[in-house]
N, C-alpha and C positions, 0 to 999 in steps of 0.2 A: 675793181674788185676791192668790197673792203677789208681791212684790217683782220676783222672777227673772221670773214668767209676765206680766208688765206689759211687762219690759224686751223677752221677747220678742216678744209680741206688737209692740211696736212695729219693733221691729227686721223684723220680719218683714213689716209694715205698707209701713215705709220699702223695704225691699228689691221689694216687688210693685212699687210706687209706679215704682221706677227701672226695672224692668224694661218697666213700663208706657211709661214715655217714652223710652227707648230704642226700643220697636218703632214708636213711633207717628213718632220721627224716620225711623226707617230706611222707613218707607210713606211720609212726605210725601219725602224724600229722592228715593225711586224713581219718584214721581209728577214730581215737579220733572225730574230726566233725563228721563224719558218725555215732560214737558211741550216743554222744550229739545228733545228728540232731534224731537218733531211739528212743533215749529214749523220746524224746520232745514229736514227733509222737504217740508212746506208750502212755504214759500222757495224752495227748490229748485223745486217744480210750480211756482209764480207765474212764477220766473225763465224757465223754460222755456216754458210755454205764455201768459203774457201778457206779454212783456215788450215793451213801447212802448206799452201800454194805458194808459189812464189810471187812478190810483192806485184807483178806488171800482173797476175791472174788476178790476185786481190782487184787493183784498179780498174780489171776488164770487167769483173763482175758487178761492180758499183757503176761500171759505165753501161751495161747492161740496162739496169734500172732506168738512169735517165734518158737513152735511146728508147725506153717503151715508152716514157714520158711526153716525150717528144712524136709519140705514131699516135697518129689518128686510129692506129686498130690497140690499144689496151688504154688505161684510166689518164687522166692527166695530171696527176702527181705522184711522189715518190709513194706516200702511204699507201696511193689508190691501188698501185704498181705492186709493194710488194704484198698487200693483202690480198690481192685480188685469188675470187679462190681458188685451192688446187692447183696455184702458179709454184710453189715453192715449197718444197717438203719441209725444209726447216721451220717457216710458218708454221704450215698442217700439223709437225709436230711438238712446237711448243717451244723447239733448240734455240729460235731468235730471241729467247726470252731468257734461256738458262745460261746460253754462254756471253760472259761482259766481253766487250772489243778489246783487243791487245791495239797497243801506240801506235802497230803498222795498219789495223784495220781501219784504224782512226785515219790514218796518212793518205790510204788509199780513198775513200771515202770523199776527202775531200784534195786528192786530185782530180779525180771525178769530177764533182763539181765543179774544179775550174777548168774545166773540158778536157784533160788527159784522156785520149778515147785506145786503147792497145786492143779495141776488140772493133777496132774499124766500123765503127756503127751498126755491129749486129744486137741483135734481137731475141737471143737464145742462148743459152749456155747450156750445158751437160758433161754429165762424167760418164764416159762410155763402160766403164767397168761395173754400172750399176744398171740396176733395171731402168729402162725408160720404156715410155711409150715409143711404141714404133715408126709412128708420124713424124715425130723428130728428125729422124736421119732422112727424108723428103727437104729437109731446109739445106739450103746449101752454105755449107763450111767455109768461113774466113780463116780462123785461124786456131792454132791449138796452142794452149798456155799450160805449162803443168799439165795435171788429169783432166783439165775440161777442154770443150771445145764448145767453140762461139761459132756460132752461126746467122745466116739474114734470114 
């Protein structure tokens, strides 16, 4: 092999190389915003529907989210989860928007994320002291946190 065909082979080598890690930052890059932009999202639910909870109900209800994420029966991401419609009164009424996260909804949020699950992989939350639909109490109860209760 000669000289020249070495040189570019390497050259050629190096250049795949760079272009290799270039795309691979620009995917952990875009995961990372997505990562950020879920947990904001997340934050925001906590803030709105548990806020005076105690910290492990905060974490249950942001683990909520990603257990629907994760089921083949609701959307497969966090946004799809909490917009989906008629899933969440704080949505429907506008609250995920007007109340900012306090540092612990932020906390919970992204325990969550890193798999903190205190609602045992359920599927459902509710404050029994408010109106629900009556299908509801048809799910069966894992566990109760504060005023909600989590259910599969």
């Amino acid at each position: 092999m000669s000289s020249t065909t070495k040189r570019m082979l390497i050259v050629g080598s190096t250049v795949f190389a760079l272009v290799a890690v270039v795309m691979v930052a620009v995917v952990l890059r875009g995961d990372a915003q997505g990562r950020a932009g879920d947990a904001n999202l997340l934050a925001r639910l906590v803030a709105a529907e548990a806020d005076g909870e105690p910290y492990q109900g905060m974490v249950a209800v942001a683990s909520v989210m990603l257990n629907r994420v994760e089921s083949a029966k609701f959307p497969n991401t966090v946004s799809g989860v909490i917009f989906q419609p008629g899933a969440f009164e704080s949505v429907s009424n506008g609250l995920i928007w007007r109340r900012s996260p306090s540092r612990q909804a932020v906390s919970a949020a992204r325990d969550a994320l890193n798999g903190y699950d205190p609602s045992y992989g359920c599927l459902f939350f509710w404050n029994p002291s408010k109106p629900v639909s009556g299908w509801i109490w048809s799910r069966t109860i894992a566990v109760r946190i504060g005023k909600h209760v989590f259910a599969r």
